[in-house]
N, C-alpha and C positions, 0 to 999 in steps of 0.2 A: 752282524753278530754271528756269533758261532751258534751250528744251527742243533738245537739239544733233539735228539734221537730216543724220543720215550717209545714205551711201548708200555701199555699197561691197560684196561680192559675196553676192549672196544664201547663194552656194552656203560662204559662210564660217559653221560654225555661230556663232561668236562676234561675229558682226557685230552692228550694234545699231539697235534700232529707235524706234519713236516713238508718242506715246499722242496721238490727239487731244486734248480737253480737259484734259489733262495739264500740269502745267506741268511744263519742259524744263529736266534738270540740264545736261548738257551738253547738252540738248536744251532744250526750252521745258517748263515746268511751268507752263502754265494747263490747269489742270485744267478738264476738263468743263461746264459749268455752275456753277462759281466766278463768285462775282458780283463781276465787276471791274469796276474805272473806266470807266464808259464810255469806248471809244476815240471820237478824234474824228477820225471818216475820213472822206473827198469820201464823198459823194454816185453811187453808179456810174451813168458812163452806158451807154446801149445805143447811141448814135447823136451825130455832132460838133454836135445841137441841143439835146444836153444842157445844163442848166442856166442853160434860159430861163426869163424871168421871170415865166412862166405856171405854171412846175412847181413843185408843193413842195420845200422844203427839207428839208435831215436834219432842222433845229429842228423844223420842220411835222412833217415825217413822227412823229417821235420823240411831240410833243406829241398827234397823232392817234392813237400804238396806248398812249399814259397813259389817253386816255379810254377805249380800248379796255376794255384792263387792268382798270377799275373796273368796266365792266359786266357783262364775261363771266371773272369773274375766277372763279367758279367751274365755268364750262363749260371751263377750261383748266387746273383743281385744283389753283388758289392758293387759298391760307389765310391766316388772319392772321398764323402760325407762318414765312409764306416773303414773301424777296425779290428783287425782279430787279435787272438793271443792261443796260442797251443795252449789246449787242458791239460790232454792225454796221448799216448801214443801205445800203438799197441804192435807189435813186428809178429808174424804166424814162422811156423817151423818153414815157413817153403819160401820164405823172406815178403808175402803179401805185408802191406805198410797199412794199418788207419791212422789217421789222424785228426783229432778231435780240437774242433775250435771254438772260444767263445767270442759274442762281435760287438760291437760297441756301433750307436748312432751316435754323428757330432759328439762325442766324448760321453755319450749316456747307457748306462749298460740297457740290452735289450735283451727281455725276455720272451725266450723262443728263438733268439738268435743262431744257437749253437748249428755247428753241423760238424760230420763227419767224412772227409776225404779218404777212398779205399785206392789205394794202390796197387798196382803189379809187381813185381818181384824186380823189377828196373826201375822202376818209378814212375813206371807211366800211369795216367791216369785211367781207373775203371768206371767208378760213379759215385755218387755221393748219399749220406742219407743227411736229411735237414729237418732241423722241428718246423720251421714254416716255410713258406713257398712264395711269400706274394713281396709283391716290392715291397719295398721299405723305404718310407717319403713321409716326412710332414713338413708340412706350412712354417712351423715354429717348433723351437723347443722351449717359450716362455711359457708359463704357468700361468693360466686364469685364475686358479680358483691357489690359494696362498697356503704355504706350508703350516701357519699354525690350525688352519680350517682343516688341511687333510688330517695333523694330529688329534684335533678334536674327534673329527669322524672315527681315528683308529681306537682311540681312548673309551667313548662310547661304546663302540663295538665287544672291546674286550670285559668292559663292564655287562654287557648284555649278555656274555654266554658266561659267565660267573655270577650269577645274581647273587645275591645275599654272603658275597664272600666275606665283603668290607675290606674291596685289596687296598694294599699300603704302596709309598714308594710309587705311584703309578707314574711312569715316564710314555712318550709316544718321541720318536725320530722320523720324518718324513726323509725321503729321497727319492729326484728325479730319476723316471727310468721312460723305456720305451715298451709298452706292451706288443707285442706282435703274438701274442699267444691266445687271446679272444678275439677274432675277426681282424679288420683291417688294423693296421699300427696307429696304435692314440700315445700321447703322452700322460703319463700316468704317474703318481704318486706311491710310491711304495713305502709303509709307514707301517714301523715294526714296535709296538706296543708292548711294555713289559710292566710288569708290578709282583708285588708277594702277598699271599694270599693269609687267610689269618691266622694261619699256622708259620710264616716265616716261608712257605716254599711257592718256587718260580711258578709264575705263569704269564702266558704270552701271547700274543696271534698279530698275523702281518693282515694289512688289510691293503689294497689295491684297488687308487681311485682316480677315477680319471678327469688329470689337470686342465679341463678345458670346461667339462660341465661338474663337477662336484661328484655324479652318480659313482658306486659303489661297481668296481668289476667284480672281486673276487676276495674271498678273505679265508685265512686259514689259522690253524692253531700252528704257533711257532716251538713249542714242545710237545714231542712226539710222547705219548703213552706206550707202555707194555704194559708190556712190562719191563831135602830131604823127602816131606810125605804132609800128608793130613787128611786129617777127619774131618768131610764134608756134612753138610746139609742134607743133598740132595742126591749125590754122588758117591757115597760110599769113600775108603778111602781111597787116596789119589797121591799119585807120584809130583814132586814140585823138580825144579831146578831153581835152588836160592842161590844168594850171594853171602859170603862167609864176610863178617864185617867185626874184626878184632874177637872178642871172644863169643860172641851171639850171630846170630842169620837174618839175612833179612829178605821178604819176601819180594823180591826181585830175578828176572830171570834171563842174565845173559845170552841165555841162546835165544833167545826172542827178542831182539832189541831192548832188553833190558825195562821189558815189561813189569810192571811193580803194583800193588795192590797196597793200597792205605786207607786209613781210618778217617772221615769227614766229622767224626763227634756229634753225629746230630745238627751240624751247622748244614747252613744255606746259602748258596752263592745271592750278590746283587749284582748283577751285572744291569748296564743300559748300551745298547746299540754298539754291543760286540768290546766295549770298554768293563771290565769287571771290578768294579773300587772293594768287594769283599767275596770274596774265592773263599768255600768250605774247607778246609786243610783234607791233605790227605797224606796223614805221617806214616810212613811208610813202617807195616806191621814187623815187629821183630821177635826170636825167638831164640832161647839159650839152645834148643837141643835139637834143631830142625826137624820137629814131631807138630803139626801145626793144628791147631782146635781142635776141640773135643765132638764133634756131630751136635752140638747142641746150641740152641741158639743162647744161650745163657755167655759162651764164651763165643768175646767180639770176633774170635780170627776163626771161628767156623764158616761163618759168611765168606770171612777173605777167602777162605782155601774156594771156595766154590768158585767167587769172583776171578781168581788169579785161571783157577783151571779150566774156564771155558773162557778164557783168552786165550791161555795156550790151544785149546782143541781148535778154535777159532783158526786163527792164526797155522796152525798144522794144516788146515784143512783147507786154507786159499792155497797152503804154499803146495802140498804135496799133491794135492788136483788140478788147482789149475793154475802153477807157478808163479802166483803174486807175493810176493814180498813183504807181507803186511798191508795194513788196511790201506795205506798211500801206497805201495806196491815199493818203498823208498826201502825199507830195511829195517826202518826205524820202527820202534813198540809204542803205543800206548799205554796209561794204565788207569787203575782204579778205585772208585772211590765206595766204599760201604758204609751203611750205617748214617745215609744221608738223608737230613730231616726229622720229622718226627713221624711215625707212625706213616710215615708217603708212601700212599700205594704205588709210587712210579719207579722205572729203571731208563734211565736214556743214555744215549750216546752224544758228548756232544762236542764238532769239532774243532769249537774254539781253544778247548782246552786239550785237544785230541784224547777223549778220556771216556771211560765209562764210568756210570752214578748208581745206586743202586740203593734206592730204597729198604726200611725195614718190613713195611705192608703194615697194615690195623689188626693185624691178627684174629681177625673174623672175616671180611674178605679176601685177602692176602694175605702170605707169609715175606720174609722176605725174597725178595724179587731178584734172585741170585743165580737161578736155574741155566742150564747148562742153553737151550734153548733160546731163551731169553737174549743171553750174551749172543748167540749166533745171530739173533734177530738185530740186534739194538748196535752191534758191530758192522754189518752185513749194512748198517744204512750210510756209516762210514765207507764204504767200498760203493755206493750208489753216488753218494755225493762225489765221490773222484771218477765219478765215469759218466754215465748218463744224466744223471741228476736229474733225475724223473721231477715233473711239479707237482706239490703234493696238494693239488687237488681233483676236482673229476675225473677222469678215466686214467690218467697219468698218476694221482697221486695214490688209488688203486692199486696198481701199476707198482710203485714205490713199496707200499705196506707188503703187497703180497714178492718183491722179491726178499724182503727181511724173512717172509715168513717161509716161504719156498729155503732159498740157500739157507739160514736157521734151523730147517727141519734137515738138510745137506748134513751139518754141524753135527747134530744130534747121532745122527746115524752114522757119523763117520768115528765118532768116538766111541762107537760099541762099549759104552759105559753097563754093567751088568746091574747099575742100582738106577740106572735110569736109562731104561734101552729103549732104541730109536722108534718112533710112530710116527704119524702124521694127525697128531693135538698138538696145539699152540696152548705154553702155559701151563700145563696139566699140573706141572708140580707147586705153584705155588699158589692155586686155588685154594679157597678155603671153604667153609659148608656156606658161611655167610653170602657165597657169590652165587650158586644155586645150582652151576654145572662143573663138570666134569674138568673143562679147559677152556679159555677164551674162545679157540676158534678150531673148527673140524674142518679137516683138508676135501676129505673125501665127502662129507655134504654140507657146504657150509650151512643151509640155512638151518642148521641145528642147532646154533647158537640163537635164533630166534629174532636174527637182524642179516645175515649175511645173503649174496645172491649165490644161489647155485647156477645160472645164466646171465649171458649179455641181453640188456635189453634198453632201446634208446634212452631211459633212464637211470641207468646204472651209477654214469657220471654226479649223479646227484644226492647220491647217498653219502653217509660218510666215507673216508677212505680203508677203515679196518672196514669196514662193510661191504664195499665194491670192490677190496681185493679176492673176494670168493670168487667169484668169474675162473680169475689165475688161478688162484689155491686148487680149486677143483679139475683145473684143466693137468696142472702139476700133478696130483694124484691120479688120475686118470691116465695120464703118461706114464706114472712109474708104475699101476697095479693093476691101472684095467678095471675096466665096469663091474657091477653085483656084489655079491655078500662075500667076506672073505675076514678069516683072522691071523692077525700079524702081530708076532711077539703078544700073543694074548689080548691083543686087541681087537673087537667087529668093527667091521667096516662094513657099508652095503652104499656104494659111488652109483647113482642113477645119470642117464643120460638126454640131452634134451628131446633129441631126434630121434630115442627108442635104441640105437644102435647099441650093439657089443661094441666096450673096446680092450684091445691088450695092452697089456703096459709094456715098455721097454726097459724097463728096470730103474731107478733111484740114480744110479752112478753119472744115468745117460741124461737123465734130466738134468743133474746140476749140470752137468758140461755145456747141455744146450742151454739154459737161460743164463748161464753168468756168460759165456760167449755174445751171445743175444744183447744183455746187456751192457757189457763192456765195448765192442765192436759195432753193434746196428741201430741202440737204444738211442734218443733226443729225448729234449726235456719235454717234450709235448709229445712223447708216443702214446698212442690211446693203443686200445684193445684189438682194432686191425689191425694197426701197425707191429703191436707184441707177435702178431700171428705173422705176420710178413718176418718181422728181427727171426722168432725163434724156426723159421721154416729156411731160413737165407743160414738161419746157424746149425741145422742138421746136415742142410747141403753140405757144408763147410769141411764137416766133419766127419759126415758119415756117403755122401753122395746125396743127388738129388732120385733116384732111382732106388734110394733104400729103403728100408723096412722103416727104419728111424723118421725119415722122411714124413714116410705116409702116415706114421701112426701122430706124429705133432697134427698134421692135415685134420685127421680122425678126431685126436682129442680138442680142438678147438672145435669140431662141429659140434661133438657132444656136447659141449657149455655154449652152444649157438653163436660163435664167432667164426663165418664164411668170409 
């Protein structure tokens, strides 16, 4: 299923979350190291001499870690029993090659499978990063315990963290997989549970159970929570690029892949196990005089103008930083849907439809869920799933929340919008008094939301995932600003550190280069929080030297949040 990328308040227990290598029911459902289709994505560059005629190609590259593949196929514990498929490929200005695999057991996708091949500028091989390490061997891949028993269990499940919903529509789909992501490799049931809640809107959670004894591994929520011109919302007005269509406009944007923003009507998808029998429409907003909403939520196409313009900042802001091509890195647009549901305080991404959703909010705790941030967040997890595909849960799925939340806060600031300028609050604009703070979530302390960790600590993994992305959130701010009290764009901030330390920040600009490199090039679906610290220190080198300032100060900021 296509895996829905909400975002919306952490502090809501019923909010919902997202699996990396998962694929997404209202979310994305590419699971882990499922061997899919190769995607055919550009080539990333690091620098505008990307994709001279001297640098490999994805074909080259791709054909350089085949021969890899064969020679060290056992130093990276492939069998004749397993196979791969190219995710991603990444090419650097100096023509270094990654290339990202996912792997399949006897024909069953395995999670944790994935790994990444780094190359030399010839093709030889440097080293590898892998989300697990240990063979990969079972007895069987038949099923003890039967697929309508693991439905059962997923069914239960998602009735227990919904209590008193009275969901409708309740489906469960099992499928075999291979865990290698919780200790030694079991075969495992992965059973992705959906239903509509008693408002008409999705909800879902994948549960992971192992086909031998029945027990429960791992379960998560499969909808992720948040959250001419026109007269925004949240953003003041704002420049469009429409599409001129006979004598009216429509809000469509060819220079972005033909990104487009439409009206859901308050409907609600039903989708079951990535099959959708009823899709929320999303007719695309039109306008006689390409002057688009009023700032008021009274008229429907204020929401759009907001929706449509933090696509585009989105979208600007992968391409002209760090040369991705849209959120498949393909060229191609997404687009979006407003006005969806009733009163739903959620906004998601989600990749089935490759689309973004956007709730109107209850108008006591939320407004509508349109905010410029928001979209950086709930798009940002589209650009997760085509690269690292973090699992969205314990230390990884952390991991997951806080890069939406990190490159989303990138978003914000890169659009130097003057009615909504950049900080480091998650959310701030579509809070309401009903919700009781300021913004979902504080970079620079998280636990000022009154659930987040401002530290790693052996259980961190055990929190929820808006919850345990504070670890990151605060190491992120503390890289870009640096420790104590301080006001930005009118905002206080006072970033404490675990170990007592000062630290300096290296600026905003330097952090996103380092984590979306980190994530795109170093990241697996099972990196925990050392491993973040290992990606984002392998991605300063990269960039900046192992001997730089930049260097030492990621070193610094992960000590400060107690990750040595």
């Amino acid at each position: 299923m296509s895996r829905i990328r909400q975002h919306v308040p952490a502090s809501r227990k019923d909010h919902t979350s997202r699996t990396s290598g998962a694929s997404r029911t209202p979310r994305r459902l590419a699971t882990a190291g499922v061997a899919t289709t190769a995607a055919v994505l550009m080539a990333a560059a690091l620098s505008p001499t990307a994709g001279a005629a001297d640098r490999p190609t994805r074909t080259s590259a791709v054909a350089h870690a085949t021969d890899i593949l064969k020679d060290r196929a056992s130093a990276l514990g492939l069998t004749s029993a397993q196979g791969t498929a190219v995710r991603d490929v990444i090419v650097d200005r100096d023509g270094s090659q990654h290339v990202r695999y996912d792997r399949t057991y006897r024909g069953l996708p395995v999670l944790g499978g994935d790994f990444v091949l780094h190359l030399a500028p010839d093709g030889a091989y440097r080293s590898a990063s892998r989300a697990t390490r240990g063979t990969l061997s079972l007895p069987s891949v038949t099923p003890k315990v039967s697929a309508p028993k693991a439905a059962g269990i997923a069914t239960q499940a998602l009735r227990a963290v919904n209590l008193g919903q009275g969901l409708k529509k309740l489906r469960a789909k099992p499928r075999l997989v291979v865990d290698a992501l919780h200790g030694a490799p079991k075969l495992a049931w992965r059973t992705d549970a959906v239903a509509q809640d008693g408002q008409g809107n999705p909800v879902a959670r994948t549960v992971l159970t192992d086909a031998t004894t029945g027990a429960q591994i791992d379960a998560w929520d499969s909808i992720e929570t948040a959250t001419g011109d026109g007269a925004s919302l949240y953003s003041g007005t704002v420049p469009l690029e429409t599409t001129s269509s006979g004598s009216s406009y429509q809000l469509k944007d060819p220079t972005r892949g033909n990104t487009y923003t439409g009206d859901a009507a308050n409907k609600t998808d039903l989708c079951i196990f990535g099959i959708c029998f009823i899709r929320a429409p999303a007719t695309v907003f039109t306008d006689s005089d390409n002057h688009w909403g009023t700032g008021a939520t009274a008229d429907r196409a204020s929401a759009a103008v907001d929706a449509q313009y933090g696509t585009n900042e989105t979208w600007d802001y992968y391409k002209n930083v760090h040369g991705r091509n849209g959120i498949a890195d393909d060229g191609k647009g997404s687009y979006n849907r407003v006005h969806y549901g009733n009163n739903y305080n959620n906004a998601f991404w989600d990749d089935g439809c490759f689309c973004m959703t956007y709730g109107d909010g209850d108008g006591s705790t939320f407004g509508p869920l349109v905010a410029l941030d928001v979209a950086g967040h709930e798009m940002t997890h589209g650009v997760t799933s085509k690269t690292a595909a973090l699992n969205y849960s314990g230390e990884s799925g952390g991991l997951n929340e806080a890069t939406s939340d990190i490159l989303g806060t990138m978003v914000e600031w890169y659009a130097g919008n003057p009615s909504d300028v950049g900080d480091y609050l998650i959310g701030e604009e579509i809070v309401r008094s009903g919700f009781g703070k300021p913004a979902l979530r504080f970079m620079d302390k998280p636990s000022r939301d009154g659930n987040s960790a401002d530290y790693w600590s052996s259980s961190v993994g055990n929190l929820d995932v808006h919850y345990s992305s504070g670890v990151a959130n605060h190491f992120a701010y503390l890289l870009a600003e640096g420790s104590g009290p301080k006001t930005i764009n009118g905002v206080s901030y006072d970033s404490p550190t675990y170990n007592g330390s000062t630290v300096t920040g290296i600026g905003r600009d330097k952090v996103g280069k380092i984590w979306y490199r980190a994530l795109t090039v170093y990241m697996t679906s099972s990196t925990k929080y050392a491993g973040a610290r290992t990606a984002t220190l392998n991605a300063a080198k990269d960039l900046y030297g192992a001997s730089s300032t930049e260097y030492a100060a990621v070193a610094a900021a992960w000590s400060a949040v107690n990750v040595n």
